[in-house]
DRENZA-221934 format. One line per 3 residues: their letters; for each residue x, z, y of C-alpha. Coordinates in steps of 0.25 Angstrom, whole numbers, plus 5000, padded with zeros to 4 digits. Layout:
<recs>
A	X Z Y ~ ...
</recs>
This chain:
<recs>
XXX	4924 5355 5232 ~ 4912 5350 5225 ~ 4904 5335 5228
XXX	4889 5338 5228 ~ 4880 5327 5231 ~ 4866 5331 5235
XXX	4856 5319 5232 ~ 4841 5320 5239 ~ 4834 5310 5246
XXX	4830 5325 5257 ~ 4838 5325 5266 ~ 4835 5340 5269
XXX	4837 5343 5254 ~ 4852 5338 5253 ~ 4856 5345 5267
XXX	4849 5359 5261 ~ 4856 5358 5248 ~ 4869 5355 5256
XXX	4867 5367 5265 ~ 4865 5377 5254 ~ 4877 5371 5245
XXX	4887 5373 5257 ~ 4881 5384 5264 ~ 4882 5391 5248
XXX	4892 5386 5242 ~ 4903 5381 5255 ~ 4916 5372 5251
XXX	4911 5369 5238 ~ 4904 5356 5240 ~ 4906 5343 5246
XXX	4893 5338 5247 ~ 4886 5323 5248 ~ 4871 5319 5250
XXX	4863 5308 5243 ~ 4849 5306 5247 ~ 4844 5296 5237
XXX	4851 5293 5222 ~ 4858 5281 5224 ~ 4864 5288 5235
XXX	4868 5298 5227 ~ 4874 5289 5216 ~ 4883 5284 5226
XXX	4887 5295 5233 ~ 4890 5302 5219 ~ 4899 5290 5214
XXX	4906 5290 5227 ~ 4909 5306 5229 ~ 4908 5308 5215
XXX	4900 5323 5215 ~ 4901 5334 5206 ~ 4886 5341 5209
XXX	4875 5332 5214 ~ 4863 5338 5217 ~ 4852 5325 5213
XXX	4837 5327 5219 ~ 4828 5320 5208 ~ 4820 5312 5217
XXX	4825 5303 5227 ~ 4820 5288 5232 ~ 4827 5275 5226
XXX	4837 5282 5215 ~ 4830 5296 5209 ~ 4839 5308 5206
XXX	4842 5307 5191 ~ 4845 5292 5191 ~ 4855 5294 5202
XXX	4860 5308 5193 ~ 4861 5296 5179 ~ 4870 5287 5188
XXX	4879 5299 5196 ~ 4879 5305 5180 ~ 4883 5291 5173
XXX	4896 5291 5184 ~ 4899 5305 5187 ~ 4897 5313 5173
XXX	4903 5325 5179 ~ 4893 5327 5189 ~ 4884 5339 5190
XXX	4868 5337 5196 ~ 4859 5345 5200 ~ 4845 5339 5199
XXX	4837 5341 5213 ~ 4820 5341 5213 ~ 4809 5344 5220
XXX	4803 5347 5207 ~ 4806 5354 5193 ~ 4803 5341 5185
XXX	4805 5342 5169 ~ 4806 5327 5169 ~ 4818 5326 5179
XXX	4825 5338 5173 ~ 4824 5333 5158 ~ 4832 5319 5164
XXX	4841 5328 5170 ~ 4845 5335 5160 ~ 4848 5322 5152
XXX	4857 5318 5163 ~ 4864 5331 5164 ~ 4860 5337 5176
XXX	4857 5353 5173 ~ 4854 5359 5186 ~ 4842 5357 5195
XXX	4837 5362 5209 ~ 4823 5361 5213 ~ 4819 5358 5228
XXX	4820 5366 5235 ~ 4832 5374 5230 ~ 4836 5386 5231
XXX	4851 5389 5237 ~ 4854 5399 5226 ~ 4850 5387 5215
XXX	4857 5377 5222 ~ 4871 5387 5222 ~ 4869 5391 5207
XXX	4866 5377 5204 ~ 4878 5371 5213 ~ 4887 5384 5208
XXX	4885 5381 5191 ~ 4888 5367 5193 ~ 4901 5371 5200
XXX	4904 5380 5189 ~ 4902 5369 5180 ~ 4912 5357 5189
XXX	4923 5369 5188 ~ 4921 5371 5174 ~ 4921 5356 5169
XXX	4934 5352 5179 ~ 4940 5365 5172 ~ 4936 5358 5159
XXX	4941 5348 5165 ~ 4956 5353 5168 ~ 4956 5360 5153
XXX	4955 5348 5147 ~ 4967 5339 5156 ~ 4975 5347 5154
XXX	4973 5347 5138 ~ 4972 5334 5138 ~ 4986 5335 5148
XXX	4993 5345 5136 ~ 4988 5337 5126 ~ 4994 5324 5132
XXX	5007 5331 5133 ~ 5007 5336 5118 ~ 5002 5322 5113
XXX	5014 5315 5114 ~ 5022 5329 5105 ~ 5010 5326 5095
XXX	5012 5310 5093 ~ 5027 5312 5093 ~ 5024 5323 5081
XXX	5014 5314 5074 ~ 5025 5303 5075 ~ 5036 5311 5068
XXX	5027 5314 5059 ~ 5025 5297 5056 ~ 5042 5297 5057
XXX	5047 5309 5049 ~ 5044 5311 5033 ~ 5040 5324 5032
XXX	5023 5320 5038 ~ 5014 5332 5035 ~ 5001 5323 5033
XXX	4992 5333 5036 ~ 4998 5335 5050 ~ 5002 5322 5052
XXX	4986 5318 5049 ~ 4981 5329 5059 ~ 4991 5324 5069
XXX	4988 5310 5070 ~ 4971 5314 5070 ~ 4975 5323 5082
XXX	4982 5311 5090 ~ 4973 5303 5086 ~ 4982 5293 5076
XXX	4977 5287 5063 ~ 4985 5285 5051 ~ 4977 5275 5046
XXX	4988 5265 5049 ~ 4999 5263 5061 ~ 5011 5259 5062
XXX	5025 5264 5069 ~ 5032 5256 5081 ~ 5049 5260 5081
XXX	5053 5259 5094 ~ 5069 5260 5095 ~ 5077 5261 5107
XXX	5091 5256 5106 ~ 5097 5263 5118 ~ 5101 5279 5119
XXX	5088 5286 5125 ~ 5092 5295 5135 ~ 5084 5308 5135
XXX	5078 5304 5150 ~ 5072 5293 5148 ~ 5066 5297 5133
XXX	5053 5303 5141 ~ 5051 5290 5147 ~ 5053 5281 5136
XXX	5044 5290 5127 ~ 5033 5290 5139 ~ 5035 5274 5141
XXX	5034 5271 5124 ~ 5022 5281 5125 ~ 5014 5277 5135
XXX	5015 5262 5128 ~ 5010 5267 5115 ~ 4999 5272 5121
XXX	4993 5260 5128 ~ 4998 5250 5119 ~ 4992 5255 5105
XXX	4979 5261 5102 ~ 4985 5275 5095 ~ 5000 5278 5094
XXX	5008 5291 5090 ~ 5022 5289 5098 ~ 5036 5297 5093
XXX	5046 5303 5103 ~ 5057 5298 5107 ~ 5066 5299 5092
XXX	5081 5296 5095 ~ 5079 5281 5100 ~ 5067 5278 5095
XXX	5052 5281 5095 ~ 5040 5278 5087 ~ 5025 5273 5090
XXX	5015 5274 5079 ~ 5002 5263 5082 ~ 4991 5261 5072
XXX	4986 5250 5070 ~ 4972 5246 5070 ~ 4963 5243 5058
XXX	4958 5231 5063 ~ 4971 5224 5066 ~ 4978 5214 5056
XXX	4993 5217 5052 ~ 4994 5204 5061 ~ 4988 5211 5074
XXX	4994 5224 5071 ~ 5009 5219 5071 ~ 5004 5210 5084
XXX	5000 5223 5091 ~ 5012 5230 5087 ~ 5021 5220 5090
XXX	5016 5218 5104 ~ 5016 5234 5104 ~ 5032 5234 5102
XXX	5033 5222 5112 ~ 5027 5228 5123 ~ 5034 5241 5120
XXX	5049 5235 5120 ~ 5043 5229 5135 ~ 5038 5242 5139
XXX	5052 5248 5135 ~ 5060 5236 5141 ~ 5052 5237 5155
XXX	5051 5253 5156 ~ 5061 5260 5150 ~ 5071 5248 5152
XXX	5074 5249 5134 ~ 5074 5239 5126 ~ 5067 5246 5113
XXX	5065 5240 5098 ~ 5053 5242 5091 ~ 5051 5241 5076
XXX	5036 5241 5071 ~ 5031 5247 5056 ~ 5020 5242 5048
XXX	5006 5248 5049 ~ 5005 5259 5039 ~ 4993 5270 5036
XXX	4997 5286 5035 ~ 5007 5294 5040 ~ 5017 5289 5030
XXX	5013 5276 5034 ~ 5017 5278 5047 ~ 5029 5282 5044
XXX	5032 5270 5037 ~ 5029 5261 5048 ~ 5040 5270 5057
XXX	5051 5268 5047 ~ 5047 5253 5047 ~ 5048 5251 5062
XXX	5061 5260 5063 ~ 5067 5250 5054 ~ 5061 5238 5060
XXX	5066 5243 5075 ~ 5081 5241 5067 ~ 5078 5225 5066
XXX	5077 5221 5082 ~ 5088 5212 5079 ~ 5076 5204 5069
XXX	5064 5206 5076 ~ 5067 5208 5091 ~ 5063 5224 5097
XXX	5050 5223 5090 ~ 5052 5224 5076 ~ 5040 5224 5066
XXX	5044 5231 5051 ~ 5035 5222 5043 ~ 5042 5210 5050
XXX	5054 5214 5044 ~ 5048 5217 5031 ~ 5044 5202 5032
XXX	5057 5196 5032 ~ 5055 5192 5048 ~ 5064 5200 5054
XXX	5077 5197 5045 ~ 5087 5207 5045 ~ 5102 5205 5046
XXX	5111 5208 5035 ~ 5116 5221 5041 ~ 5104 5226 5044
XXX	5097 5238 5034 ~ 5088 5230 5022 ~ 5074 5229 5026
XXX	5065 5239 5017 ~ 5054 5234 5011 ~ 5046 5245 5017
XXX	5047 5258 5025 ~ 5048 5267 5014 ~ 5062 5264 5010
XXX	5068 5265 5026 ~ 5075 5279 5023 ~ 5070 5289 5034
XXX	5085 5289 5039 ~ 5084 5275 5045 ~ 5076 5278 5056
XXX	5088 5285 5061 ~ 5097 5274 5056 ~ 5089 5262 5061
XXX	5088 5267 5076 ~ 5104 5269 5076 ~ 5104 5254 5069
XXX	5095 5250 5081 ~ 5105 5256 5091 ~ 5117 5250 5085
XXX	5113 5235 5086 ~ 5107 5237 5098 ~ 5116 5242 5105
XXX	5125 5231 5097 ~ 5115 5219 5102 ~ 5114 5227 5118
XXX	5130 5224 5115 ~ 5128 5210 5113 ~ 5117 5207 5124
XXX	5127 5214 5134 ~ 5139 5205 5129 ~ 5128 5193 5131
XXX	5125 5197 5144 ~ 5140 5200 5150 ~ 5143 5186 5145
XXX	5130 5180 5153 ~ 5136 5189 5166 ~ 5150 5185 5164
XXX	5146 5171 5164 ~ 5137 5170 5175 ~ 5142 5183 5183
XXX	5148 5175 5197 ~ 5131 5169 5199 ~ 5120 5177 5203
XXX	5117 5183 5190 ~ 5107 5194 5190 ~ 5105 5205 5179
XXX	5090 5198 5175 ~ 5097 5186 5172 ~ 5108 5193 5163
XXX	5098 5201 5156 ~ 5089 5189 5154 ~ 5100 5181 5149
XXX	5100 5192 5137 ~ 5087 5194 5138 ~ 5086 5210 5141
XXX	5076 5215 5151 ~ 5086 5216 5163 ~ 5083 5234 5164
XXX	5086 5234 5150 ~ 5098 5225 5150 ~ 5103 5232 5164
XXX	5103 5244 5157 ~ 5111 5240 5145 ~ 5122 5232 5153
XXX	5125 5245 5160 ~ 5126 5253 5148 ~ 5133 5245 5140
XXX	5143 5238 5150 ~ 5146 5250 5158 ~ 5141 5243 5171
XXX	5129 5237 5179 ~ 5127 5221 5177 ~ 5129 5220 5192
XXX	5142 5227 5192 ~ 5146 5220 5180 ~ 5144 5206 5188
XXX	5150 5212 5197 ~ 5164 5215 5191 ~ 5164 5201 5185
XXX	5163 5195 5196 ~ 5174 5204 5202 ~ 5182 5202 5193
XXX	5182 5186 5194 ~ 5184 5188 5208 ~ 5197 5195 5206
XXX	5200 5181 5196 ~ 5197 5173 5206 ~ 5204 5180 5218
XXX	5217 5182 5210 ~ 5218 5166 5207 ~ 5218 5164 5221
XXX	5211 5152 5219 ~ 5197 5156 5228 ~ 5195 5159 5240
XXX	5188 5174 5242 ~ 5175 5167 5246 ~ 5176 5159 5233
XXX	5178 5169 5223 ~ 5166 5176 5230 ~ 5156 5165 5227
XXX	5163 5162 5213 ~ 5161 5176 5207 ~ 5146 5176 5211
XXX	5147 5182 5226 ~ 5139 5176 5237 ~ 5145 5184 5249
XXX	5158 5186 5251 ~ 5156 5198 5259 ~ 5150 5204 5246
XXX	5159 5199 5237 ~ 5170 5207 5245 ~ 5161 5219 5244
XXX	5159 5219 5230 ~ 5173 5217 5227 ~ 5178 5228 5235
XXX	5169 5237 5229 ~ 5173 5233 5215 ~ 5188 5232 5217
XXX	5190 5241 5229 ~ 5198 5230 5236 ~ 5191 5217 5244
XXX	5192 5203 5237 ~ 5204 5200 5250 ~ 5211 5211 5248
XXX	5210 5209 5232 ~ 5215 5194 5232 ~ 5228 5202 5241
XXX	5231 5209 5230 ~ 5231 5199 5220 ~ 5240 5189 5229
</recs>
């Protein structure tokens, strides 16, 4: 159903207009009255209309004025201009402000239907216009993200065809003039049910956070964003921006997807081949975490900043002589000392535990201690210790009781509130549900 807003200071004139429209065109209208203009404008921006029928004079506020201000807020609006008299002057202003049909007073029923019937014909045609082009816009949205992914490989791979790779990047919108490559490099196993939400999540953040960005799928355990940069940046702003690009990025990934990432940034190159440049600097850059921290800037390295140890590849004096087969090489480099530091952190942190298991010692505090964001460091515990940190707290502190119990030197309450316990009660139900006996019946056995 239609809104209609009839506007006419005559009261006889609005119900006459209303009784033809429904009594000729029934459930096709829901209609409203107006009898002067501000009236009108009011009631249009409240009920929003999609045909109003405007009489040219009214007292206060005059027809095309209040049609001007209705048109300014409501573009899509259809009017109709209603007079007593065929004035050229008032037409001529009409036509400016878009209005195309007219009825003269009185009017005919036929006119009004035919007026009333090629406007609806026009509201039907434009929401199908309407409809055609969300749901382009809808397939093109869901091929966008096949075409940066293509543009990217394109930046990654050798074998560029320019002339695609040019057409390419004009259809999304990219330009070669200069950009750079941002690496970022996940050091645990993706598994293929989170790789959607990890893409999604690294995506979406490109998209808000730099002005025009190809992004790359999800390539073994790492991805690639390509930003450009700015003409009227300084190399000082750019690797400011960029930096606070990758740090914002690593605490998106450490908040939503639990990950604690690495990112190695290129230099700002122009071209294709450029481009590509940068994407080898920042692969190689993401290989020197244990210099630069998870945001690792190639030209840094390039400066001497970030030195690198003596076990670690020679540092290149630029992109071109990284062979194309250390990309591979530098993402399994990433995951053996990565997984070799997690190693270290974790014997760290069972250390901290060990010492202060019989307090009250909460997994923030042990993953503050080795400065991991608690998720990220619950996660790793688990994976890599076989158990949860309560249930590893737990069987230290059963294990000490069964120490204590079999010395015989502390009473069964005492050995409850050495190990960490508060409740006796609980103490007895924990240790039962460990060792399947009660701590009584356990000190029986060990007499």
């Amino acid at each position: 159903m239609y809104r209609l807003l009839i506007a006419d200071d005559e009261a006889l004139e609005r119900e006459g207009l209303e009784w033809i429209i429904e009594r000729m065109l029934p459930n096709t209208f829901q209609i409203l009255h107006a009898e002067n203009g501000r009236i009108a404008i009011e009631r249009a921006e409240e009920h929003r209309p999609h045909i109003v029928l405007m009489d040219i004079n009214m007292p206060g506020i005059q027809g095309l004025e209040a049609i001007r201000e209705i048109k300014n807020k409501l573009p899509d609006t259809k009017f109709v201009m209603v007079t007593a008299y065929d004035y050229f002057a008032y037409a001529k202003e009409a036509l400016s402000l878009g209005v195309k049909e007219y009825l003269i007073k009185p009017a005919k029923r036929e006119q009004v239907v035919e007026t009333l019937q090629q406007l609806i014909e026009e509201l039907e045609q434009e929401k199908k216009k309407r409809s055609d082009e969300l749901e382009l816009r809808q397939k093109l949205s869901q091929l966008l993200p096949l075409a940066e992914n293509e543009l990217a490989m394109m930046f990654m791979l050798d074998h560029i065809t320019y002339t695609d790779i040019e057409q390419l990047s004009e259809w999304l919108s990219f330009p070669l003039s200069q950009g750079c490559a941002i690496v970022i490099a996940f050091p645990e196993p993706i598994k293929i049910d989170n790789k959607h939400k990890i893409y999604d999540t690294i995506r979406g953040f490109a998209k808000t956070n730099a002005a025009t960005s190809i992004v790359s799928s999800l390539i073994e355990r790492h991805m690639a964003i390509f930003i450009n940069k700015a003409s009227s940046l300084t190399d000082a702003e750019w690797k400011e921006t960029t930096t606070a690009f990758g740090e914002k990025l690593c605490a998106i990934a450490a908040r939503q997807l639990e990950f604690e990432i690495l990112i190695g940034i290129g230099q700002a190159h122009a071209g294709a081949e450029g481009l590509r440049k940068s994407y080898f600097e920042a692969v190689f850059a993401s290989n020197y975490f244990e210099q630069c921290g998870n945001v690792c800037h190639f030209d840094e390295l390039k400066q001497g900043i970030g030195q690198a140890a003596s076990d670690q590849p020679r540092l290149p004096a630029s992109a071109e002589t990284i062979p194309e087969a250390y990309v591979l090489s530098a993402m399994q480099r990433i995951r053996e000392q990565r997984e070799q530091q997690t190693q270290t952190v974790l014997d760290r942190a069972k250390a901290y535990i060990q010492g202060r298991f019989s307090e009250d010692l909460s997994l923030e505090e042990a993953a503050d201690f080795v400065h991991l964001n608690p998720h990220y460091f619950s996660k790793i515990f688990k994976q890599q210790v076989g158990t949860t940190f309560i249930d590893y707290v737990t069987a230290l502190r059963i294990d000490k009781a069964k120490a204590l119990m079999a010395s015989g030197e502390l009473s069964l309450k005492e050995v409850c509130f050495e190990v960490g316990y508060n409740d006796p009660n609980y103490f007895s139900r924990v240790f039962k549900k460990v060792t399947g006996v009660t701590p009584s019946d356990y000190r029986g056995q060990t007499k």
